[in-house]
N, C-alpha and C positions, 0 to 999 in steps of 0.2 A: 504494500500500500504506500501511495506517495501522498496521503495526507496530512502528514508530522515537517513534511520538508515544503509543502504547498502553505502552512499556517505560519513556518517563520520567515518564509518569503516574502509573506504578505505584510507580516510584522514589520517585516525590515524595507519595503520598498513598494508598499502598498497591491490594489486589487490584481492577481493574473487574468489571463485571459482564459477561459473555457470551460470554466467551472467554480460553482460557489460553492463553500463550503456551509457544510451542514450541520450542527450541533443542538438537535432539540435536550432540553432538561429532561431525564429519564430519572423517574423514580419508584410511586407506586406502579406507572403503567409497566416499567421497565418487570419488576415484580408480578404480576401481573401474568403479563408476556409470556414471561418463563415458567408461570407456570408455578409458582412459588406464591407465599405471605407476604404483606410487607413488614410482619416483626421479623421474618429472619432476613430478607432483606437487607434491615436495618442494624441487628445486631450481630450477623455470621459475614463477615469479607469477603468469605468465600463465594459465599450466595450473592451476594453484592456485582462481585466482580464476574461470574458466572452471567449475573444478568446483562447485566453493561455490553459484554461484551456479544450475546447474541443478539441482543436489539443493535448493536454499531452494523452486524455484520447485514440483519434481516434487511434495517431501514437506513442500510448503506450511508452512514453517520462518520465524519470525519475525525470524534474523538471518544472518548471516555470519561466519566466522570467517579471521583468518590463521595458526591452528593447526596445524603439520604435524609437527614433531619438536622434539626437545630441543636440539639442538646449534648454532643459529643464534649465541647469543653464543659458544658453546663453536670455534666455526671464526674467529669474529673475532678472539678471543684467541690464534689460531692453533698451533688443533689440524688437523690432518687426518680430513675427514671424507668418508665415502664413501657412496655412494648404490646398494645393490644393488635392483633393478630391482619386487622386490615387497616389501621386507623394510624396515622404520625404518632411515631411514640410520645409519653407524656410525661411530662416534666411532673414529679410527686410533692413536691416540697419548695416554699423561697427559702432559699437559705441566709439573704442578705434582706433586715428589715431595718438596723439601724447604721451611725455611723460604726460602732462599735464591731459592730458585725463585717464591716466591709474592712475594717482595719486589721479583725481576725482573721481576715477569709486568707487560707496559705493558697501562693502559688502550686500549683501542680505540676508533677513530676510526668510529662504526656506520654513517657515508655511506660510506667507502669500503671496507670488509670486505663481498663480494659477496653473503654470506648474508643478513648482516641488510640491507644495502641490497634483496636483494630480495622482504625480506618491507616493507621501508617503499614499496616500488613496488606492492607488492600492496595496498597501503591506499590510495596514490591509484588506481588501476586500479577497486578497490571504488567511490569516490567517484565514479569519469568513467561507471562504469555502471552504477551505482543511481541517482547522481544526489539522492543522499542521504536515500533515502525508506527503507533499512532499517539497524539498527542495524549497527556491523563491528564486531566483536572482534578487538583487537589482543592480540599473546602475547608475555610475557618468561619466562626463568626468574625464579624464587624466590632469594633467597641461597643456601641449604643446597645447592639441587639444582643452580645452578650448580656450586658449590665442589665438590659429588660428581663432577659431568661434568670438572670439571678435573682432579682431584687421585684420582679414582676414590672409589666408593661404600664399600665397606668401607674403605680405606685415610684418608677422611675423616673417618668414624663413628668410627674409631679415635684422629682427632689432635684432635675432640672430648672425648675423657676425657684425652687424655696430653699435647694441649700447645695451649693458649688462644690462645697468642701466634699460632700458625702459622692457626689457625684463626679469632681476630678478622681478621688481615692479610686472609687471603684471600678472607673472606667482604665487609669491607668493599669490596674493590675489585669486588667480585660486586653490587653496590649500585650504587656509582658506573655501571658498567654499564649495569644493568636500569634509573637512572632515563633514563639519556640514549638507552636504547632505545626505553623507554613516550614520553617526550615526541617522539621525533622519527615516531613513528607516530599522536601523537597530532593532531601538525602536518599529516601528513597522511592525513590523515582519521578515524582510530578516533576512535569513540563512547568505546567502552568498553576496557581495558585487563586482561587474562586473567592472574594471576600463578601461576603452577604450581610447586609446591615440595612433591613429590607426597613426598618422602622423608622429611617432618613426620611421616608416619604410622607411623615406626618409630623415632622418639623417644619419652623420657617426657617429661610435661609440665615436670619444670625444667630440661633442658636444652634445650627452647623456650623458653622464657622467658630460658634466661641468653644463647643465642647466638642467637635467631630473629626470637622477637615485637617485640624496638625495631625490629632491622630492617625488617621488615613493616612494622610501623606508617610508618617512614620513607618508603619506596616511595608505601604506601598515598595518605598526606599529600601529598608530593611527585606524586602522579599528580590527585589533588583539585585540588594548586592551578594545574597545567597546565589543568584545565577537563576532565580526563576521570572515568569513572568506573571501578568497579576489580571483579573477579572474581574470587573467589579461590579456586584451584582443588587439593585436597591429593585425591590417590590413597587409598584405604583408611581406614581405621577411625580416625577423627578426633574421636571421642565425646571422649576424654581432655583434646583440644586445647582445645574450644569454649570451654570460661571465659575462657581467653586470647582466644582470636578475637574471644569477644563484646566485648569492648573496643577490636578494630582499625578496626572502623567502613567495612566491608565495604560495598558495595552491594549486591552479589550473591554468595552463597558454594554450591559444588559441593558436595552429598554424595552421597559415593559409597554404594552398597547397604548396605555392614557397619549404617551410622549410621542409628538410630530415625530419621524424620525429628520426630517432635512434641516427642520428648527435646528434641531440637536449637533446636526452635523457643522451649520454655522455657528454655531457656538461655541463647541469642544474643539472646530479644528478638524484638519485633513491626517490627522496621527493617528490617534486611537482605531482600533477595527470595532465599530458597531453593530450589535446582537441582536436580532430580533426581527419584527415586535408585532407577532399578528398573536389574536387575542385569541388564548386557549382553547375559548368555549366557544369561537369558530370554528376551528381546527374538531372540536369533538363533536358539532352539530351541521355541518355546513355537509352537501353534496361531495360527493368527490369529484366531479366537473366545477363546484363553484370555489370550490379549495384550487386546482389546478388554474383558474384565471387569476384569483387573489395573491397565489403567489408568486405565478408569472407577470401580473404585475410591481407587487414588489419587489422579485429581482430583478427587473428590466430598471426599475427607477433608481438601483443603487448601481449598476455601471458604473466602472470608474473608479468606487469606492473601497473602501476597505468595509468588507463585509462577509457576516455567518448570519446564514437564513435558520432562525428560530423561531419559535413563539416567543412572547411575551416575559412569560414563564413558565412554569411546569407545564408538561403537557398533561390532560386529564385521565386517571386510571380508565375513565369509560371510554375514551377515544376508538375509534374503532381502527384497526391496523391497518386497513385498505388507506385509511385517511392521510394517516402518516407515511406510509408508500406513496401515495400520490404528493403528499409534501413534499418527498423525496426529489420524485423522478420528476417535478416541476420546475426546478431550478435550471 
């Protein structure tokens, strides 16, 4: 496969000619698929990476991902997390409700917290059976969306506006984290390194800037000088964000459906490779002729560009397989 040497071509000297590459998010459906749960999915690597890799081969997909939920740091830091059998596993416990707490919370050791160690086996596993001929994305959380999974999403968003202290402290140990999570996936094996910090999307832009974007920018940097490359992946309507973004120096950044894509393009710049952005629940409800015009026209209109035809985001466990074939062979 010449898909690994086609994505840092593109990296490095923008869109080729003859082919887009193709990278939908795979996770329940990937599960799904094969034929399998999404709790072992979720918590067997083997099964993980088993799946990845028959959906790259069926829906002829240019990479791999070790994508599956949110809580891999969120359990090292030891929270309790559980795995109901078709549903996102579920975070059991906040472990962080005062300052107090965020000042006790110890850094984690990601070789021996089973989670994350089993998503770093899942990145050699990738490597012992591509053999390195396709890209693997490696996944951390984000600052903010760590520090939500820890301390809870509203109860965060709240110590945002009423107390700095609590919310520098705990954000930066959510850093210290995600780097030693991206580098030790990046040792073995990820290409690329996926940052998700989907909960940017229901900030305004200065309270990014005053608690988010150095951070980002940190990770980003820090993931650069390990030798990988970085993805940056925000949930919803992130039109607001981009000024900021354009200055983090992305290599690949996720838009989800809300966000113009050509807006986007003028703003972030001819650098970045741009992901996306047709909306899931088209992709799982639409015709397979009205999918086939939908996406021919938005490859047509990124010509030129640096560009991976996805959705949005995730694609949906009910999608139907025909569908995502014909996303395929539409590009």
């Amino acid at each position: 496969m010449k898909s690994k040497k086609q994505l840092f071509d593109e990296l490095a000297r923008g869109m080729l000619p003859g082919r887009t590459l193709f990278r939908p998010i795979l996770m329940h459906f990937a599960a799904r698929f094969a034929g399998t749960s999404y709790a072992k999915f979720a918590s067997d690597y083997r099964t993980l990476v088993d799946c990845n890799i028959r959906a790259m081969e069926y829906f002829d997909a240019d990479m791999v991902g070790l994508i599956s939920d949110p809580y891999r740091e969120t359990s090292a830091f030891g929270a309790r997390v559980s795995f109901p059998a078709e549903e996102v596993p579920r975070r059991e416990n906040i472990l962080v409700k005062t300052f107090e707490d965020a000042d006790n919370l110890k850094i984690p050791d990601v070789y021996k917290s089973e989670r994350t160690l089993d998503r770093i086996k899942g990145a050699e596993l990738f490597q012992k059976e591509l053999k390195g001929t396709v890209p693997v994305i490696g996944w951390i959380e984000g600052p903010l969306a760590e520090a939500c999974d820890l301390a809870g999403v509203s109860e965060m968003l709240l110590q945002l506006m009423m107390d700095p202290d609590f919310s520098n402290l705990l954000m930066d140990k959510c850093v210290i984290t995600a780097k030693d999570f991206a580098v030790a996936q990046i040792n073995a094996g990820c290409d690329i390194i996926g940052v998700g910090d989907a909960i940017c999307s229901q900030i305004d832009p200065e309270t990014y800037d005053l608690y988010v974007m150095e951070r980002h920018q940190e990770i980003i940097e820090f993931i650069h000088e390990k030798g990988g490359k970085v993805k940056l992946h925000i949930c919803g309507d992130i039109t607001h964000l981009l000024p900021a973004i354009a200055d983090l120096n992305v290599d690949i950044l996720d838009l989800d459906h809300m966000v113009d894509m050509h807006q986007a393009r003028r703003i972030i710049g001819t650098e970045p490779i741009i992901c996306g952005n047709i909306n899931p629940v088209l992709i799982q409800d639409l015709s397979a002729g009205e999918i086939e015009t939908k996406v021919g026209e938005m490859v047509r209109s990124m010509i030129g560009q640096k560009y991976i035809l996805s959705a949005g985001c995730e694609i949906t466990v009910n999608t139907p397989h025909e569908n995502l074939q014909v996303m395929s062979r539409a590009r």
